[in-house]
C-alpha positions in Angstrom: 72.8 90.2 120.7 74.3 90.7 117.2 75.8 93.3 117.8 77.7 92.3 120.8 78.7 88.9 119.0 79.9 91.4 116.1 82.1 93.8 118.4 83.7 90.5 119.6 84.2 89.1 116.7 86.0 92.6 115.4 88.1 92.8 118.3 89.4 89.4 118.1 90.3 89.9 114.5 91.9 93.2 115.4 93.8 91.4 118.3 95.0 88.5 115.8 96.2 90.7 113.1 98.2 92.6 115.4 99.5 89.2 116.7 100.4 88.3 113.6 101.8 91.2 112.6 104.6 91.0 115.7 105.1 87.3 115.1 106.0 87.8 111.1 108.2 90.8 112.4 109.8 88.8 115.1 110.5 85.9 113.0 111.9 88.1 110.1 114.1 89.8 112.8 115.5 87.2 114.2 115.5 85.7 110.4 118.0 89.1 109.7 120.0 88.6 113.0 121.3 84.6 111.9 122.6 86.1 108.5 125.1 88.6 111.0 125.9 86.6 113.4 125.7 83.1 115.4 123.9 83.1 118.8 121.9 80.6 120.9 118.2 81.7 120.5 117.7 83.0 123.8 120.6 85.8 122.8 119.0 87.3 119.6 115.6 87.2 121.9 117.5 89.7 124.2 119.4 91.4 121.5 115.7 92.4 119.7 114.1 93.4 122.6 116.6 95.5 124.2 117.1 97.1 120.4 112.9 97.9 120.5 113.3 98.8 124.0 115.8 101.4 123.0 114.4 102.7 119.9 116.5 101.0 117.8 119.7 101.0 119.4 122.0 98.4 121.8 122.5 100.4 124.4 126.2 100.9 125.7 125.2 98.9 129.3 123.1 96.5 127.8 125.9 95.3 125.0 128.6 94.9 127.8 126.2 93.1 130.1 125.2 90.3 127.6 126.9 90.9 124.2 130.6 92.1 124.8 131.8 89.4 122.2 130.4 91.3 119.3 132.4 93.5 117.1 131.2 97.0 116.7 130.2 96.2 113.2 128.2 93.4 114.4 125.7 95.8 116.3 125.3 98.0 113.9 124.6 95.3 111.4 121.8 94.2 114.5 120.6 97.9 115.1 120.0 98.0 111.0 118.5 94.8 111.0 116.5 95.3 114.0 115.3 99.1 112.2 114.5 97.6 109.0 112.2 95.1 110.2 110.7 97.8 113.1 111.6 101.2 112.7 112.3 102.6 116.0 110.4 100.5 117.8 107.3 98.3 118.1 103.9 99.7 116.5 100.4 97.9 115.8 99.1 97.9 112.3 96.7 99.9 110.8 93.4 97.8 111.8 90.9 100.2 110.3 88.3 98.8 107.9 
């Protein structure tokens, strides 16, 4: 019975710092993204997560679909931002004790 409580117990705190660790990335990203440019929330939500789901980049469809008012130095000032905070995408932290 311990041990199962235990094994919970470490995979919930292994689930929470991984949520925290997105949610402190996130916010710093979008943090990064209000010092380059002003958007509406819902904008820099898209602009992040087509960035991570591109490894890092705006793609060329994407940026004409829903960001064709930004310069070209405006995304790459995202893409940087966007790298800095994730690299080339999304990874868990290191949970290992």
């Amino acid at each position: 019975m311990n041990l199962a409580r235990n094994n919970c117990f470490r995979s919930f705190v292994i689930v929470f710092r991984g949520e925290w660790y997105i949610t402190a990335n996130y916010d710093a990203t979008k943090d990064a993204l209000r010092q380059i440019v002003d958007m509406p929330n819902r904008k820099l939500d898209l602009a992040i997560r087509f960035c991570l789901q591109n490894h890092g980049r705006l793609s060329g469809r994407k940026r004409s679909q829903h960001f064709n008012f930004l310069s070209d130095d405006e995304v790459e000032r995202i893409e940087q931002a966007v790298e800095a905070t994730w690299g080339k995408g999304p990874s868990a932290p290191d949970t290992s004790d």
